[in-house]
C-alpha positions in Angstrom: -22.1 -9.0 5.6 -22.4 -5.6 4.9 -19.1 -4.6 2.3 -16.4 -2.2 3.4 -13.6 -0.1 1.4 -10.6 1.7 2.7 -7.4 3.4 1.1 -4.5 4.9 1.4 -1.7 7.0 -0.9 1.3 7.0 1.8 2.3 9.4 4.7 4.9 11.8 4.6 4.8 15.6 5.0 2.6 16.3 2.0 3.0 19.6 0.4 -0.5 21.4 0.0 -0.3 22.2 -3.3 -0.9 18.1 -3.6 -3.5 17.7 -1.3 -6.2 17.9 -4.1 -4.6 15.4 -6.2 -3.8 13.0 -3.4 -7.3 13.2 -2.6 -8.4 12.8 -5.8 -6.6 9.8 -6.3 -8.0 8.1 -3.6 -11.3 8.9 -4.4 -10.7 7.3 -8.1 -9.8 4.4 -6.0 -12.4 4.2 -3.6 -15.2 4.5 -6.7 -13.1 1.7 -8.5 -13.1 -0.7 -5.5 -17.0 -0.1 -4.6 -17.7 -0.7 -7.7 -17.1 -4.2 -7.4 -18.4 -4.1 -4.1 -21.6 -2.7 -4.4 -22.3 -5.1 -6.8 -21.6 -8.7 -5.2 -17.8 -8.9 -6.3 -14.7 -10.8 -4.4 -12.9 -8.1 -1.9 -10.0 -9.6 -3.7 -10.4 -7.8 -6.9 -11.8 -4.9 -5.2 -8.5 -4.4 -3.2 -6.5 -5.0 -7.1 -9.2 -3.1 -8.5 -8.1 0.1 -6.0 -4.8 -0.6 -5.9 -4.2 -0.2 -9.9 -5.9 3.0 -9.5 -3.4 4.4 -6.9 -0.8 2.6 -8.6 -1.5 4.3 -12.3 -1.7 7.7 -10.6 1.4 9.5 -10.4 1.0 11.4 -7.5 2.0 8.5 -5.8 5.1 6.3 -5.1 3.8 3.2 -6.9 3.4 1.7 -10.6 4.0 5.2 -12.3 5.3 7.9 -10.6 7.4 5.5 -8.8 10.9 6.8 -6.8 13.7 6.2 -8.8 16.7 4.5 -7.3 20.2 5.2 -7.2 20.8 3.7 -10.4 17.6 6.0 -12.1 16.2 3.0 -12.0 11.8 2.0 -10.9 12.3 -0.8 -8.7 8.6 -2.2 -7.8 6.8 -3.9 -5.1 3.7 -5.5 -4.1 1.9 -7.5 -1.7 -1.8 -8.9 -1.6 -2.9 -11.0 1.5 -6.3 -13.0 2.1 -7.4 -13.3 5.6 -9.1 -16.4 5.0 -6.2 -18.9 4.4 -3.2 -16.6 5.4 -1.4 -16.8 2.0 0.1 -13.8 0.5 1.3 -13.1 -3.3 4.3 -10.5 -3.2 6.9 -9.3 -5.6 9.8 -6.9 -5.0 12.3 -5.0 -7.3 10.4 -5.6 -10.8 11.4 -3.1 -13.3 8.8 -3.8 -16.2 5.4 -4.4 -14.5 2.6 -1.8 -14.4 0.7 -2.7 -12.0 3.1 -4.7 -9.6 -0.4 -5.3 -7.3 -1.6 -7.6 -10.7 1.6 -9.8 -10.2 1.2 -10.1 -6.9 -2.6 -11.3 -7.2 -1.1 -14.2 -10.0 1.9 -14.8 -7.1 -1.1 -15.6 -4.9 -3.0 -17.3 -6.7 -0.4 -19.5 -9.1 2.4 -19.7 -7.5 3.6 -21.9 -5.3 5.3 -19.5 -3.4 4.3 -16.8 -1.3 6.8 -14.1 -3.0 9.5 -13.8 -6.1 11.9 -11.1 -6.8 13.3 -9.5 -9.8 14.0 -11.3 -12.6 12.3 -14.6 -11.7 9.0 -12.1 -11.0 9.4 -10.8 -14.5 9.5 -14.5 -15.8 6.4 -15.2 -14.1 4.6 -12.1 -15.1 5.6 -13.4 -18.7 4.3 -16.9 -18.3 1.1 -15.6 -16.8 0.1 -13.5 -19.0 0.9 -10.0 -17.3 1.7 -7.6 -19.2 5.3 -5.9 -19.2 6.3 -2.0 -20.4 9.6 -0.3 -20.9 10.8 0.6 -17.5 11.2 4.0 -19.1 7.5 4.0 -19.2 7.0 4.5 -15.3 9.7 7.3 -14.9 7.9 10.5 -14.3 9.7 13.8 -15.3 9.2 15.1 -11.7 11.0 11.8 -10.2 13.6 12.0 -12.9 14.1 15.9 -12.4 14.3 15.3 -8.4 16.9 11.6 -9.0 19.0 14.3 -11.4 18.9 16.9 -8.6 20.2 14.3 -5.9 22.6 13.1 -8.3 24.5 16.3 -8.9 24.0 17.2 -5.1 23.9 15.7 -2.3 20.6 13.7 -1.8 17.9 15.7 0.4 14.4 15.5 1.1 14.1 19.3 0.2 13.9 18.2 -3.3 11.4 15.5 -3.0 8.5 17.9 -1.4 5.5 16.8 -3.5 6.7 13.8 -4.9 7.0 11.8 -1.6 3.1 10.9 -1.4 4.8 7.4 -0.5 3.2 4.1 -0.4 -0.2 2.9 -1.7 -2.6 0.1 -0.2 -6.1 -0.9 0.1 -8.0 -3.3 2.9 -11.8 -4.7 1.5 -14.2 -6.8 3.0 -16.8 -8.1 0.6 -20.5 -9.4 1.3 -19.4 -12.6 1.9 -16.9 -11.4 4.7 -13.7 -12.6 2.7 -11.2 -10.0 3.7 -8.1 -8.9 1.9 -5.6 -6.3 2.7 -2.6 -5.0 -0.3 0.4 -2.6 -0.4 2.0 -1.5 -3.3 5.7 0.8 -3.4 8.3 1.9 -5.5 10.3 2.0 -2.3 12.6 5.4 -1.4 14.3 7.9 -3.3 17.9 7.0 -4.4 17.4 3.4 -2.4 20.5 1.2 -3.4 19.6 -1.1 -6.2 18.1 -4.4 -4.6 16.9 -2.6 -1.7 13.3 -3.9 -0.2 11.7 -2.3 2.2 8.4 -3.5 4.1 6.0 -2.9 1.3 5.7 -6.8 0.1 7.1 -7.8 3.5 4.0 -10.0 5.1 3.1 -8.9 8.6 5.5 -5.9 8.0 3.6 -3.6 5.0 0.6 -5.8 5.3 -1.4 -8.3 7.0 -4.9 -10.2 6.9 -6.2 -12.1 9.5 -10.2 -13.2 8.8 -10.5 -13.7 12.5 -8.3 -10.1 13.6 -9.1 -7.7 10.5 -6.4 -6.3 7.5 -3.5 -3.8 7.8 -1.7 -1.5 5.1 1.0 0.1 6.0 3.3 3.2 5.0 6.4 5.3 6.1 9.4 4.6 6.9 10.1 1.0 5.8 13.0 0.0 8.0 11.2 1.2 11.0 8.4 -0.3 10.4 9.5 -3.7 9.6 11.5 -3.7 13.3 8.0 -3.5 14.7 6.2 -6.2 12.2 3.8 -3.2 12.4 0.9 -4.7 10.4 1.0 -8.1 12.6 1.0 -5.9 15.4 -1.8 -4.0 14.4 -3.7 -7.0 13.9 -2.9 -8.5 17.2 -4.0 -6.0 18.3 -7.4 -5.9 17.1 -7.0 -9.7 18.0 -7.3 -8.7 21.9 -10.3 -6.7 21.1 -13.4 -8.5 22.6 -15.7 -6.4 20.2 -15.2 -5.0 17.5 -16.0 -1.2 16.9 -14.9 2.1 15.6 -13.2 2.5 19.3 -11.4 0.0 19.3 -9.7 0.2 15.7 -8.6 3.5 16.0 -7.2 2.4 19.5 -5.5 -0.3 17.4 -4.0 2.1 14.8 -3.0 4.4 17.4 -0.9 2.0 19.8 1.0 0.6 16.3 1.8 3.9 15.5 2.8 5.1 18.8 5.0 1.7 19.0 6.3 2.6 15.6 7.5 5.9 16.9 8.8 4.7 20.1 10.5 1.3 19.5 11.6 1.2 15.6 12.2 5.1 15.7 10.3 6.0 12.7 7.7 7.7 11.1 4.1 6.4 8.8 1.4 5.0 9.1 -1.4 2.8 8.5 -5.3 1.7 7.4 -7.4 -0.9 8.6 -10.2 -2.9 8.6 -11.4 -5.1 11.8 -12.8 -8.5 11.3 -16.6 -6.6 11.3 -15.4 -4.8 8.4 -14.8 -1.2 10.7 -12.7 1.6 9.3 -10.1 3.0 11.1 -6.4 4.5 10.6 -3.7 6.4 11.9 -0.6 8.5 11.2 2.5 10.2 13.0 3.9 12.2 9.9 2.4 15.5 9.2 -0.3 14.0 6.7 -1.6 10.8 5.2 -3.9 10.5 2.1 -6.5 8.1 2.5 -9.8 7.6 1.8 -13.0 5.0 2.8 -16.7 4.2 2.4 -18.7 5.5 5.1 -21.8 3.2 6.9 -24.2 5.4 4.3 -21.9 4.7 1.4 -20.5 8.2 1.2 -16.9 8.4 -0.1 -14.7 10.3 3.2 -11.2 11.7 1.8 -8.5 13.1 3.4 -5.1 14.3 3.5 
């Protein structure tokens, strides 16, 4: 099976003075996933491999660089999915964690579970060995400067343009055809405390089906989980009797478009199909996303 890579770093009307460093971000992901690739490696640390990338750069809504909510507060999540047996690992509102896409990889493979959620994430990460930070750590002084703005004003998306690069995922499929789709968030800006959206939701932010393909998700979150938009993507690459660049863009498309006209919202989304195809699809001005071509050529966009 030949190996396939693609990535995304959220949809939302992105400013251009960002475009560069959205781009740029997804290419640092893209080399950090085919890296393992290229070489042999499991698609799952490929897609954590990607993911911490996105994650670590602030020019998106995840890890560092995260939205702050009402409190001023990071509020994490994460979800990693393998198509093979259908589990998930997923985390929502951890304060301390890096890399929330790590914890959800130990949720997956430790845990008992399927997801944990605040404190009893943070207890995990501890007995796992993941390492924690001051939540002070992932506060960047553009987030705080906008959170300060919406504080002592009414809260508007005018003051978010350029830090609303949204949502980060990654879908892989490695040589062996194991295929594994993540999504990692800090969520929205001002969000009540506790709030989760459909980042770490499974079927809703992200979904992997070995014999369908693997969804990411972005956008609006409570839109999108009305729809189940990543199970519905998947379904409907389910119904597709082969497999081709066609017929995952038609895929991508029609959950958009039901995104748009049943839960009323906005985003998007990037897949893979069970053959490993690229495809994705958007309804907001822009989406940064990235993924190997068939020659192995990086293709980035905004």
């Amino acid at each position: 099976m030949k190996p396939s890579l693609i990535v995304h770093g959220g949809a939302w009307d992105i400013p251009e003075e960002a475009f560069e460093a959205c781009k740029e971000g997804c290419g640092r992901a893209l080399e950090a996933g085919w890296c393992v690739l290229s070489r042999g490696g499991p698609a799952l640390d490929a897609v954590e491999a990607a993911i911490v990338e996105l994650e670590d750069a602030p020019v998106f809504d995840a890890g560092t660089g995260s939205h702050l909510n009402l409190d001023g507060r990071v509020e994490c999540d994460a979800i990693v999915m393998d198509g093979a047996s259908l589990r998930a690992g997923a985390v929502a509102c951890v304060h301390r964690i890096r890399n929330p896409i790590r914890l959800a990889r130990a949720v997956l493979e430790r845990a008992p579970h399927m997801m944990l959620v605040g404190e009893g994430a943070e207890r995990f990460a501890a007995e796992h060995g993941i390492a924690q930070c001051d939540p002070k750590e992932l506060i960047t002084e553009a987030e705080l400067a906008a959170w300060l703005r919406c504080r002592n004003d009414k809260h508007a998306a005018k003051y978010h343009r350029g830090h609303e690069q949204g949502t980060v995922g990654a879908v892989a499929m490695d040589r062996e055809g194991r295929l594994i789709a993540g999504t990692s968030t800090g969520g929205t800006c001002c969000k009540l405390p506790g709030r989760v959206g459909d980042s770490p939701l499974i079927g809703c932010g992200c979904y992997a089906d070995a014999e369908a393909g693997g969804v990411s998700c972005t956008g609006w979150g409570e839109a999108i989980m009305k729809i189940v938009m990543a199970k519905a993507a998947a379904d409907l690459l389910r119904g597709c009797a082969i497999a081709d660049e066609a017929s995952g863009m038609r895929a991508a498309r029609e959950a958009v478009k039901v995104l748009a006209e049943r839960g009323r919202g906005t985003g998007g989304l990037i897949l893979l199909d069970r053959e490993g195809g690229p495809a994705f699809a958007f309804n907001t001005p822009h989406m940064a996303y990235g993924y190997v071509a068939g020659d192995g050529t990086f293709v980035t966009g905004v």
